[in-house]
N, C-alpha and C positions, 0 to 999 in steps of 0.2 A: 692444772692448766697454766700456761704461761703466758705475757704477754709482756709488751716493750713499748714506752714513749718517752718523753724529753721532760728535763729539766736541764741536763743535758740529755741524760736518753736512761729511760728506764725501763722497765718487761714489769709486766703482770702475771702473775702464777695464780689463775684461777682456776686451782685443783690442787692444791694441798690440803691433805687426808691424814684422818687417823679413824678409820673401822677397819673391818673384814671385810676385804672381795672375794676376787677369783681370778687366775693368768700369768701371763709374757710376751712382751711386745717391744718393736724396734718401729720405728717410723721415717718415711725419708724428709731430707729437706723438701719445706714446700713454696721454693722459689721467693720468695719475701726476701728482701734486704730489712738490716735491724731500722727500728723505728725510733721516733723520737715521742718523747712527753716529760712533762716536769717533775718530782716530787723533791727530791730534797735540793734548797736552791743553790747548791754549792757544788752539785753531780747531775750533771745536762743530760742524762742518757740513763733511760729506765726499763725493768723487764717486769712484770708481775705476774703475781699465783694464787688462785684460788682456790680453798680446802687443804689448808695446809695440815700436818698432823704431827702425834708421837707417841701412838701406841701399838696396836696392830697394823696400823698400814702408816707406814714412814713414806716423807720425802724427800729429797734430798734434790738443791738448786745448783744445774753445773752452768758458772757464767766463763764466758770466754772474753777478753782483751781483743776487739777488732776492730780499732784506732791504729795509730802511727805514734804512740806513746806511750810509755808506763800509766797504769789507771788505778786510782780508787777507785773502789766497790762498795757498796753498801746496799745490805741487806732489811727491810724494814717489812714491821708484821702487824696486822692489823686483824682485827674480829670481823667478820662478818657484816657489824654493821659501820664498818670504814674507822674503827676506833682504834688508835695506836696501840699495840700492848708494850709498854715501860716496862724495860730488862731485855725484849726478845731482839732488838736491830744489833748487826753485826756488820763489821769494816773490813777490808783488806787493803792495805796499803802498795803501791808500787807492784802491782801486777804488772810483766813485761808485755810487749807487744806478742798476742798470738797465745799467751798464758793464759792459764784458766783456775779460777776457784770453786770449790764447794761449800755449799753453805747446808751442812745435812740438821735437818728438825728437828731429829728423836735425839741429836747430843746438847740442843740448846735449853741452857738450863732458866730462859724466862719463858720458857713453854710448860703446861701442865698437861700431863698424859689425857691424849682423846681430847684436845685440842683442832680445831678447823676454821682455819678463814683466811685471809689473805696475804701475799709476801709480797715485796714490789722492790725490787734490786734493781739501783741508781748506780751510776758513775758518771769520770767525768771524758771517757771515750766510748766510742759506738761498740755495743755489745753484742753477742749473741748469746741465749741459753737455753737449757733443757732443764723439764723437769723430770724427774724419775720417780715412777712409783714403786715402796717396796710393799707387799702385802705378805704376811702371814698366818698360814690358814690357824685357828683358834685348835683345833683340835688335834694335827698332825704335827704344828710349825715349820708344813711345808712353804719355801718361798716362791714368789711370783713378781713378776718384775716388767712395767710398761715403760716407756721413752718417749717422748714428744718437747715438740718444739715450742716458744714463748716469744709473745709477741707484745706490743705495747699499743701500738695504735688498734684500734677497734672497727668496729661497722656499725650503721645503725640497721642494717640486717646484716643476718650470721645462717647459712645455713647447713644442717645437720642431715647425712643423706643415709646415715643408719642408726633408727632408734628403734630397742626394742623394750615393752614391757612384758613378759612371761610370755612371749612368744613361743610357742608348741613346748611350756613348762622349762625352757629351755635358754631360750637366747632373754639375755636383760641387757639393759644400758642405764647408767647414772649420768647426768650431765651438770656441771656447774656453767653459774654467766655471770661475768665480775664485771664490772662498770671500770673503762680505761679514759674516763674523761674525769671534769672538775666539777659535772653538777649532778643531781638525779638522775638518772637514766630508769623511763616509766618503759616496761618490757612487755611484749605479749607475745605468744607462743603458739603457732598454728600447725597441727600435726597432719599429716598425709599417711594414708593407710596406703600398704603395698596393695594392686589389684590381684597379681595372682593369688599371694599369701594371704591376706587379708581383706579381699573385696573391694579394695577401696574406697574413696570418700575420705573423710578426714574429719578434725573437729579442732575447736578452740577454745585454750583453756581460759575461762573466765572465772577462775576462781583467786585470782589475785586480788588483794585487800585494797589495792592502791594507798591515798594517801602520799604525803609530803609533796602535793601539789599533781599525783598520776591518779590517773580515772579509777574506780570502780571496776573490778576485772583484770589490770595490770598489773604487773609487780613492781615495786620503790626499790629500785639499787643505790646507798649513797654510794656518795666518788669512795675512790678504793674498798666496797665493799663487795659482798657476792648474793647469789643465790645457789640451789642447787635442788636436783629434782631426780625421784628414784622410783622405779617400780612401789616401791611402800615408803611412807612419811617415818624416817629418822627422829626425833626430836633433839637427841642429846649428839647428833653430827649435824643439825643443820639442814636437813636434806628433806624436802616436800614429797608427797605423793604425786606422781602422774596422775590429770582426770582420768575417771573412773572407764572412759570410752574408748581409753588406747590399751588397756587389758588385753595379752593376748595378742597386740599388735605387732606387724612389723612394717616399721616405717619409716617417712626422715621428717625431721621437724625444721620450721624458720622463724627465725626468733626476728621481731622488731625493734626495735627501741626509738625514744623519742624522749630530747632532751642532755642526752649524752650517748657516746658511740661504747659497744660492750662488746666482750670477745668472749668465746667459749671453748670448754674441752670436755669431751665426751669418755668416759670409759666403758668399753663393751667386755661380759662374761657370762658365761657359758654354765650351767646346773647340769652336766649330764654324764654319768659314768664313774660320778667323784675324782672328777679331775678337774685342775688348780690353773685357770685360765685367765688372760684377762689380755687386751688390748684397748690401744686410745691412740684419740686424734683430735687436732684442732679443729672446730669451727672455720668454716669457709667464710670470710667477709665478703660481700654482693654490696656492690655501689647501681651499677646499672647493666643494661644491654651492652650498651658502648664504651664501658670502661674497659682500658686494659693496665691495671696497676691492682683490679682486688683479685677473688681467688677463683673465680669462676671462669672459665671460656667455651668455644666452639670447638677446639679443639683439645685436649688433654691428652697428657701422656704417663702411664702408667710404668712404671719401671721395673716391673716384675709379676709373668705371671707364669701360672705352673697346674701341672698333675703329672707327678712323678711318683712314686714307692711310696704312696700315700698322702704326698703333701700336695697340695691344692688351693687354688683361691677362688675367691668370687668377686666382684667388683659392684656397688650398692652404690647410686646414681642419685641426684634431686636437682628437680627443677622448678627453681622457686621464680618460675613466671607465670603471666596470665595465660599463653597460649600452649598449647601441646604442641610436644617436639619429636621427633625420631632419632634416639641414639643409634652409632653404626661405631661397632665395636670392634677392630682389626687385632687380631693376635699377630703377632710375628716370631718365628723361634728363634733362639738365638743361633747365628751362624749364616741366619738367611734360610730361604726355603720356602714351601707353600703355608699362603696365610691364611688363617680363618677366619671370615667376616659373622656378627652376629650380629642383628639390628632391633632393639628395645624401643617400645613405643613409652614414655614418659610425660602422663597428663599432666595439663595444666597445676602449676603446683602440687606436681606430686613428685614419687618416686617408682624407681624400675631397680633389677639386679640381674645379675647373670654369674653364675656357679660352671665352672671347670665343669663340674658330673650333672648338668642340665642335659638334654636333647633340645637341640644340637649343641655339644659342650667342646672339649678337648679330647685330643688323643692321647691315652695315656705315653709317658714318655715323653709331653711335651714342656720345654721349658724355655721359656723367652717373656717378651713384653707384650702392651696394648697400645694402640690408640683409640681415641673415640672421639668421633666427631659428632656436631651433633647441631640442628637450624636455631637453639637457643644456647646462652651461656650457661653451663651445667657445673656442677659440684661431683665429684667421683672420690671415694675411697675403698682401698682394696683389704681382703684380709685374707693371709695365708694361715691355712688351718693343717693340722696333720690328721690321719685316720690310719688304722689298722687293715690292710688292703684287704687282709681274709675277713675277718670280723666286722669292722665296719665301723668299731669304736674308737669315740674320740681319742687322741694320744696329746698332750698337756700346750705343743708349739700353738699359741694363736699370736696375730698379729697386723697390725695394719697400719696402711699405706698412703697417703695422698695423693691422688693424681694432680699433675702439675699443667697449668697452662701453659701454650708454647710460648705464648706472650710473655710470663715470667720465666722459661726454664735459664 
C-alpha cells in the first residue's frame, strides 16, 4: 500500500511484500490530490509503503514529478517497527516536470530476500505514486500483478468494504495499516459480517497487545511503522491472524486509530480452480457525515461495470455509521439506454454487495457504469472477475475498482 505527506510531501507504501499470493489487478484514481507530510527535512513532499519485499512477491514504487519543477526523490525503508534500514534509501536527481521514477525492491541490494515493512518516498515537489505488486506463484512461476494508488496523509478511521477470511474455501483478503503520522497510532479493528453471505453481526478484535502507551486490545503502530493481518498468522512476513470469528467470513472491516492518523491497503485472492489471482485497493479514509475532502459520500460513482463473454463485476459496499442506510444502485450502459436501478439495505456498520449474476442482476451483454446513492456517506469498491460462460470456471482477470465520490471526482 501506499501513502503521501509533507516534509515537503511524501507517500507511504503500506504494502510492500515479499511471500506467495495469488492475481491481477488495475485500480482507478480515487479522486485524492497528492498529500503532504514530512520525513526527510530537505524533501517537503512524501509517499509511503507498507510490506515492502524481494522474494517471491516483489514490489516495485512508480513515483511521478507533479510540481512545476525538476524534483528530487528519495526513496527511504524502514522495518516494521519504523526502524530505518542502513544501505536500503535510494535518490533521484532532476526528475523533470510530469517524469516519473521507479524505485523496484527485488534490485535493491540493502534488502535481504523475504524482507517486509515500510518505504516512504520524499521529494521536494508534489508527488503522485503507485505501488505494484509482482507475485509469483512457488510452483508454476506463474506471474500475477496488482496496481494501486499511495497516499501520505492518513484517517483516524479507514474503512475496508471487502474482507474476506476463507470465505466458501475460497475468497481470502490480507490487509496491511501503516501509521502516516509522528507518534503511536493505538488501532482497533471492528469486523461487520455480510447478512446474506454470512448472517451478519460482526465482532472486535481484542487481541491486540497494546503497550507503548495503547490499551489492552489495540494494536501499537510506531510513526513510519506497519501492521498487517491474514487469514493465518505469517511470522517470518510479519502478518497476524484474523480473530478466530471472522473464519469463513465475508465482510468489511473499520479500523480506528487514536493518537496518530493510519492509511491501509488491502489485497484480495481467490483459491479456486488453480488459478493465479489477485486484486487490491486502498483503504477509504472517513472523517465524518459532513466531510467532503475524505473518501466516503452519498453519492459515488463507479466507472465500470459489466457482464459480457464472461467478464463481470460486483460492487462490495460499508457503512461505517451508526444508523442504517438504503444503497440505490443505478447501472447505466454505455451509450445511453435503459438503466437498472438495484437497492441494498446496509446496517448499521455494516456491509452489502451486488454481483452482475445476482437476481435481479445484469443483462448479459451489458457494459457501462454505476452510481449509487445512498442516505449515509458509504465506501464502494468494484471487482471485475472473468468466468468461462459454458463451465462456470474462474479464468485468472481479477480486479478492482474504487468508487469515487462526486464531491472529489
Amino acid at each position: 500500500m501506499v501513502r503521501i505527506r509533507t516534509l515537503a510531501i511524501t507517500a507511504s507504501l503500506a504494502a510492500l511484500a515479499a511471500s506467495t499470493v495469488i492475481g491481477g489487478s488495475a485500480l482507478a484514481r480515487s479522486g485524492r490530490d497528492p498529500q503532504t507530510v514530512a520525513v526527510r527535512a530537505n524533501l517537503p513532499y512524501s509517499v509511503s509503503a507498507a510490506l515492502l519485499p524481494n522474494s517471491k512477491e516483489n514490489t516495485n514504487v512508480i513515483v511521478q514529478n507533479n510540481g512545476t519543477a525538476p524534483a528530487t526523490i528519495a526513496m527511504d525503508i524502514y522495518t516494521p517497527a519504523g526502524v530505518p534500514v542502513p544501505g536500503a534509501g535510494k535518490q533521484e536527481f532532476s526528475v523533470p516536470v510530469g517524469g516519473t521514477r521507479t524505485f523496484v525492491q527485488a534490485l535493491n541490494t540493502g534488502l535481504l530476500p523475504g524482507f517486509r515493512g515500510v518505504g516512504v518516498v520524499s521529494s521536494d515537489q508534489p508527488i503522485n505514486a503507485l505501488l505494484v505488486r509482482d507475485m509469483v506463484e512457488a510452483t508454476t512461476e506463474r506471474h500475477a500483478y496488482s496496481v494501486h494508488n499511495s497516499f501520505g496523509t492518513g484517517s483516524n478511521k479507514v474503512t475496508l468494504p471487502f474482507i474476506a477470511n476463507n470465505n466458501d474455501n475460497i475468497y481470502q483478503t490480507r490487509f496491511a495499516i501503516a501509521n502516516t503520522g509522528s507518534a503511536v497510532a493505538c488501532v482497533s479493528i471492528a469486523y461487520a459480517f455480510d447478512v446474506v453471505v454470512s448472517g451478519g453481526g460482526g465482532t472486535t478484535d481484542t487481541n491486540g497487545p497494546g503497550g507503548s502507551g495503547c490499551a489492552a486490545g489495540t494494536y501499537a503502530i510506531p510513526a513510519n511503522g506497519q501492521i498487517a493481518f491474514g487469514p493465518l498468522a505469517v511470522p517470518t512476513e510479519s502478518i497476524l491472524a484474523m480473530p478466530a470469528l471472522t473464519v469463513g467470513k465475508l465482510m468489511a472491516a473499520t479500523i480506528t486509530s487514536t493518537g496518530a492518523p493510519v492509511t491501509a491497503a488491502v489485497d484480495a485472492y481467490r483459491l479456486r480452480n488453480g488459478r493465479f489471482q489477485i486484486a487490491s485497493y486502498d483503504g477509504f479514509n472517513y472523517t465524518d457525515a459532513a466531510s467532503t475532502t475524505d473518501d466516503l459520500g452519498t453519492t459515488l460513482i463507479v466507472p465500470i461495470a459489466l457482464k459480457i463473454s464472461g467478464f463481470y463485476s460486483q460492487i462490495l459496499m460499508s457503512n461505517p455509521n451508526a444508523t442504517a442506510t438504503t444503497a440505490t444502485i443505478t447501472y447505466t450502459p454505455q451509450g445511453g439506454g435503459a438503466t437498472i436501478v438495484i437497492a441494498k439495505s446496509l446496517p448499521a456498520n455494516g456491509t452489502a454487495n451486488h454481483s452482475a449474476y445476482e437476481t435481479p442482476g445484469l443483462p448479459e451483454g451489458f457494459v457501462g457504469s454505476a452510481t449509487i446513492v445512498s442516505g449515509n456517506p458509504i465506501a464502494a469498491v468494484l471487482f471485475r472477475s472473468e468466468l468461462n460462460p459454458a463451465t462456470l470456471d474462474d479464468r485468472d482477470t481479477y480486479t478492482a475498482v474504487s468508487a469515487i465520490p462526486t464531491d472529489r471526482a
